[in-house]
Backbone as XML, in Angstrom:
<?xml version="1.0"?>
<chain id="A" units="angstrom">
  <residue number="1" name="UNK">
    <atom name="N" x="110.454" y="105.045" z="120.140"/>
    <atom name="CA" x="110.299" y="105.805" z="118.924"/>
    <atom name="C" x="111.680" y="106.289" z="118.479"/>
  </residue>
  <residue number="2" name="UNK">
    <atom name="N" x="112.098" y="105.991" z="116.967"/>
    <atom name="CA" x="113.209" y="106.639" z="116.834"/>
    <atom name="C" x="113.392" y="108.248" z="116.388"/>
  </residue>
  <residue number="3" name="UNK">
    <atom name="N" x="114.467" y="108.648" z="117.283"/>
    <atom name="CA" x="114.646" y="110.118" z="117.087"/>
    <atom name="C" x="114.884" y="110.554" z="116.034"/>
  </residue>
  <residue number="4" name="UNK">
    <atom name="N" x="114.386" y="112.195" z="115.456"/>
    <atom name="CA" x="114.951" y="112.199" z="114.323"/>
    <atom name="C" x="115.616" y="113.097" z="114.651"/>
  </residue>
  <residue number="5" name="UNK">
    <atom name="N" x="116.580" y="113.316" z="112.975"/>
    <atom name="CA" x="117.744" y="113.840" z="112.676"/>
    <atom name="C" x="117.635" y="115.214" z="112.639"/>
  </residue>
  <residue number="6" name="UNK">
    <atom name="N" x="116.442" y="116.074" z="112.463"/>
    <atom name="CA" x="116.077" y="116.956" z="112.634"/>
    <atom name="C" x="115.205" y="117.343" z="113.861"/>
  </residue>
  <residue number="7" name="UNK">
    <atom name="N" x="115.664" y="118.835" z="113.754"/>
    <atom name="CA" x="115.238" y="119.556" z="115.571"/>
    <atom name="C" x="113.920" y="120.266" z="115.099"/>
  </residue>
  <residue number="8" name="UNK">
    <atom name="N" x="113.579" y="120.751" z="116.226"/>
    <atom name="CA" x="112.331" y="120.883" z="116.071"/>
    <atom name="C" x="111.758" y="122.378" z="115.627"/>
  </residue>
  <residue number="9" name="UNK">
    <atom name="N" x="112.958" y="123.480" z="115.672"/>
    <atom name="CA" x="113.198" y="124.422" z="114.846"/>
    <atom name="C" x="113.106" y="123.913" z="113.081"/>
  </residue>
  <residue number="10" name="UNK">
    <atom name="N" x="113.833" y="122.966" z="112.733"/>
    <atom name="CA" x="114.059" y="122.542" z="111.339"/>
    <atom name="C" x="112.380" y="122.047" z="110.780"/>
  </residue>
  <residue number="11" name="UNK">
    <atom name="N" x="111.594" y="121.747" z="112.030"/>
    <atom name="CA" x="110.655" y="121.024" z="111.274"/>
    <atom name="C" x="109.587" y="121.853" z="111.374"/>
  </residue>
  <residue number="12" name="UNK">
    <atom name="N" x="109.697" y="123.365" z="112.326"/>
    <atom name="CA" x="109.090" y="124.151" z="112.127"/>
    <atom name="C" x="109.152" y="124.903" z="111.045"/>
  </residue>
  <residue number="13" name="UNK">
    <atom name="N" x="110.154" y="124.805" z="110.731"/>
    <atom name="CA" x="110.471" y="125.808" z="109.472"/>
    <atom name="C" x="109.930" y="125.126" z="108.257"/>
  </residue>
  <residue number="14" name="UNK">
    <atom name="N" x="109.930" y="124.175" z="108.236"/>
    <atom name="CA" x="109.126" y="123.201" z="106.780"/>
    <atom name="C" x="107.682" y="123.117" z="107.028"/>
  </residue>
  <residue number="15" name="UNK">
    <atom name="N" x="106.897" y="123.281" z="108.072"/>
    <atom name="CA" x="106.090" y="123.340" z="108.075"/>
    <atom name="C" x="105.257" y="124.716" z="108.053"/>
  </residue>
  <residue number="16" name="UNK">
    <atom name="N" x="106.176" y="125.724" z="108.466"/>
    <atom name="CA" x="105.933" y="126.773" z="107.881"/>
    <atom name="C" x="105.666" y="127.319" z="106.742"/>
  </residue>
  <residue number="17" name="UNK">
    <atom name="N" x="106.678" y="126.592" z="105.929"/>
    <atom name="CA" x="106.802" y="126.657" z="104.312"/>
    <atom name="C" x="105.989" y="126.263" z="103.931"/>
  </residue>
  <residue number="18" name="UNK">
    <atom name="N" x="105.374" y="125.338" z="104.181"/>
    <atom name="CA" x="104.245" y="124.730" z="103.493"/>
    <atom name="C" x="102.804" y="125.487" z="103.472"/>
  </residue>
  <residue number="19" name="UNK">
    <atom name="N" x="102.849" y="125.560" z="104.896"/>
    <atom name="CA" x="101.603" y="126.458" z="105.218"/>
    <atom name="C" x="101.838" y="127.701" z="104.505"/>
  </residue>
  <residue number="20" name="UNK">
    <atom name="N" x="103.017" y="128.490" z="103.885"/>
    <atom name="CA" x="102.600" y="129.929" z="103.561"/>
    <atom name="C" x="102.606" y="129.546" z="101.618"/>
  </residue>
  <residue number="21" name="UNK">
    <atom name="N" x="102.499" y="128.217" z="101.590"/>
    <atom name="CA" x="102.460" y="128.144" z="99.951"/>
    <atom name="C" x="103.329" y="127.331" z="99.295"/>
  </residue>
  <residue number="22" name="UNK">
    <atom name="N" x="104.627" y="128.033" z="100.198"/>
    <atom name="CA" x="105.342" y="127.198" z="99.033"/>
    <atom name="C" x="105.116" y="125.519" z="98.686"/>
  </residue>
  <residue number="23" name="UNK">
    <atom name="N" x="105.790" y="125.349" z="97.243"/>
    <atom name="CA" x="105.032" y="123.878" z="96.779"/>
    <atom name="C" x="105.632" y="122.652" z="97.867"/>
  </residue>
  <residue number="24" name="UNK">
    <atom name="N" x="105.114" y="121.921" z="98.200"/>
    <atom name="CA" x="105.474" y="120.277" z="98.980"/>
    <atom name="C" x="106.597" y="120.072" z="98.326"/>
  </residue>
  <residue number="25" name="UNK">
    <atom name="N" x="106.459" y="119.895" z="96.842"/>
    <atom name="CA" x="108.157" y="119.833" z="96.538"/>
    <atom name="C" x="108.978" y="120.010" z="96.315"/>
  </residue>
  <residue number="26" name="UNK">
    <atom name="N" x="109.069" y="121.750" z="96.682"/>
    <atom name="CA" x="110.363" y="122.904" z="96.878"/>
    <atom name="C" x="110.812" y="122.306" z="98.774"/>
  </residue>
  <residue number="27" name="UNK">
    <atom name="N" x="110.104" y="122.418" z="99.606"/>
    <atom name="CA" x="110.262" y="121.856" z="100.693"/>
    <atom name="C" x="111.018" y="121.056" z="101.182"/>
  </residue>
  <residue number="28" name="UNK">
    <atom name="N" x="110.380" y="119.790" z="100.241"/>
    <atom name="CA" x="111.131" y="118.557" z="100.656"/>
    <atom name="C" x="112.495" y="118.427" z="99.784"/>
  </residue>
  <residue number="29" name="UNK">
    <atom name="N" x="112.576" y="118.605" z="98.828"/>
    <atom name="CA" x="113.892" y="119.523" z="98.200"/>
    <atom name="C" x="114.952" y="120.264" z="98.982"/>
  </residue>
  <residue number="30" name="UNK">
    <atom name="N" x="114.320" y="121.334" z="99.824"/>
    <atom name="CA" x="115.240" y="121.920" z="100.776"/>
    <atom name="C" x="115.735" y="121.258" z="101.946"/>
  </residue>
  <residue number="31" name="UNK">
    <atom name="N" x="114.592" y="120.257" z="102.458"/>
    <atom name="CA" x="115.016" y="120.112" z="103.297"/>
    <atom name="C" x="115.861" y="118.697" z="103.899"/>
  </residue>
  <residue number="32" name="UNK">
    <atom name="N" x="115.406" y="117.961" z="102.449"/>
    <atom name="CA" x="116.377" y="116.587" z="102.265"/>
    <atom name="C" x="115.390" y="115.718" z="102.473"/>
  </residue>
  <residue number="33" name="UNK">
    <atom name="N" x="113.998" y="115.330" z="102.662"/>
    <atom name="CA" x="112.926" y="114.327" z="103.462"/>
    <atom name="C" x="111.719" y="114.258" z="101.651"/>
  </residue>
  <residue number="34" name="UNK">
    <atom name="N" x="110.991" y="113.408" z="101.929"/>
    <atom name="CA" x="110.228" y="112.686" z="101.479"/>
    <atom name="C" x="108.596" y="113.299" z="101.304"/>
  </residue>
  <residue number="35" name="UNK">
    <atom name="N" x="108.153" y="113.388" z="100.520"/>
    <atom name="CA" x="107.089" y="113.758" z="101.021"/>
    <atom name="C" x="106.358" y="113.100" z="101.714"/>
  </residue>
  <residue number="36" name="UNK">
    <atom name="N" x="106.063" y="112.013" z="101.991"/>
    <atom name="CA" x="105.572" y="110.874" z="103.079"/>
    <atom name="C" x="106.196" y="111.627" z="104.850"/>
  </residue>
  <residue number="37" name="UNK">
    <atom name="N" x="107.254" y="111.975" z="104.752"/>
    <atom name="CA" x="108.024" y="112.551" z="105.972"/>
    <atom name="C" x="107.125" y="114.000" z="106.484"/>
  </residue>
  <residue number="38" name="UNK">
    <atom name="N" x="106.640" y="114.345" z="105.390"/>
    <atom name="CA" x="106.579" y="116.293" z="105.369"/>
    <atom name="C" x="105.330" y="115.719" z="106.321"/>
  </residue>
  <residue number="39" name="UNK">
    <atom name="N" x="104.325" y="114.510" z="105.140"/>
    <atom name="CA" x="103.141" y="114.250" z="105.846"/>
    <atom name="C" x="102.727" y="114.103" z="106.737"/>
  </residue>
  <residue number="40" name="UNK">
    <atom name="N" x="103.605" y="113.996" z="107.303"/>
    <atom name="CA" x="103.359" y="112.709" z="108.625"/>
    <atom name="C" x="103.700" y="113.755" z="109.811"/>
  </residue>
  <residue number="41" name="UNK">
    <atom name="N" x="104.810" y="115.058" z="109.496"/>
    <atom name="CA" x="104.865" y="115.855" z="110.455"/>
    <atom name="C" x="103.489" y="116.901" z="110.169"/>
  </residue>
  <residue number="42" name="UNK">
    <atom name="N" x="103.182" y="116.824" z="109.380"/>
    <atom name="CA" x="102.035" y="118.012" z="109.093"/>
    <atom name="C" x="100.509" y="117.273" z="110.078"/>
  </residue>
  <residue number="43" name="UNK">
    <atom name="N" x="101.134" y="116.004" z="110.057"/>
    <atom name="CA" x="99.836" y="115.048" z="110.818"/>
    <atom name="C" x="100.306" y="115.313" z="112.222"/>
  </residue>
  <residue number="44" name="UNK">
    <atom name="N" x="101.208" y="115.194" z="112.710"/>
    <atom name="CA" x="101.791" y="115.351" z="114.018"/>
    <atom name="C" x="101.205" y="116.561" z="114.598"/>
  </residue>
  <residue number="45" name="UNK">
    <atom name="N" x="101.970" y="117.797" z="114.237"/>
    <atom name="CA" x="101.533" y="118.882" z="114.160"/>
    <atom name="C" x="100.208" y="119.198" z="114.546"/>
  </residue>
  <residue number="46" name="UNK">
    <atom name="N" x="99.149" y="119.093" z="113.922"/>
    <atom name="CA" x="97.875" y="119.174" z="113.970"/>
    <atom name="C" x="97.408" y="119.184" z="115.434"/>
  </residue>
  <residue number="47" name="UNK">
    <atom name="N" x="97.859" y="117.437" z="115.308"/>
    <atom name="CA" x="97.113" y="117.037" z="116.657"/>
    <atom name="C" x="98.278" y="117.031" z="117.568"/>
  </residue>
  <residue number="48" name="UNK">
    <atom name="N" x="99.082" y="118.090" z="118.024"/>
    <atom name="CA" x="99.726" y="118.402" z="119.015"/>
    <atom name="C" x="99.605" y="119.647" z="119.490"/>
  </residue>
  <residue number="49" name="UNK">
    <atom name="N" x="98.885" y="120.798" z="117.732"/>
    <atom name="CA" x="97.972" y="122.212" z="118.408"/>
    <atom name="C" x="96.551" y="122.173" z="118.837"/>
  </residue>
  <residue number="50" name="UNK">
    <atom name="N" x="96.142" y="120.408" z="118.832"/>
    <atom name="CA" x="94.507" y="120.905" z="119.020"/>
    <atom name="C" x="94.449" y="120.333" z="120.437"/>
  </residue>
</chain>
């Protein structure tokens, strides 16, 4: 799997953002990624708290 460029602080923090509202594409704006990228960690995520 390739590593990414971002730590896992960085991708907490976007996923934070998201969850408290702010829009998907102030986010991915800040944080330089795709929304396909945001997705896919918001999919990760999920099924790594359940």
């Amino acid at each position: 799997m390739k590593r990414s460029k971002f730590t896992e602080e960085q991708i907490a923090f976007a996923l934070k953002q998201a969850e408290t509202g702010t829009k998907v594409e102030e986010v991915c704006r800040k944080m330089g990624i795709t929304q396909a990228t945001l997705y896919t960690w918001i999919k990760k995520w999920r099924t790594w708290s359940q």
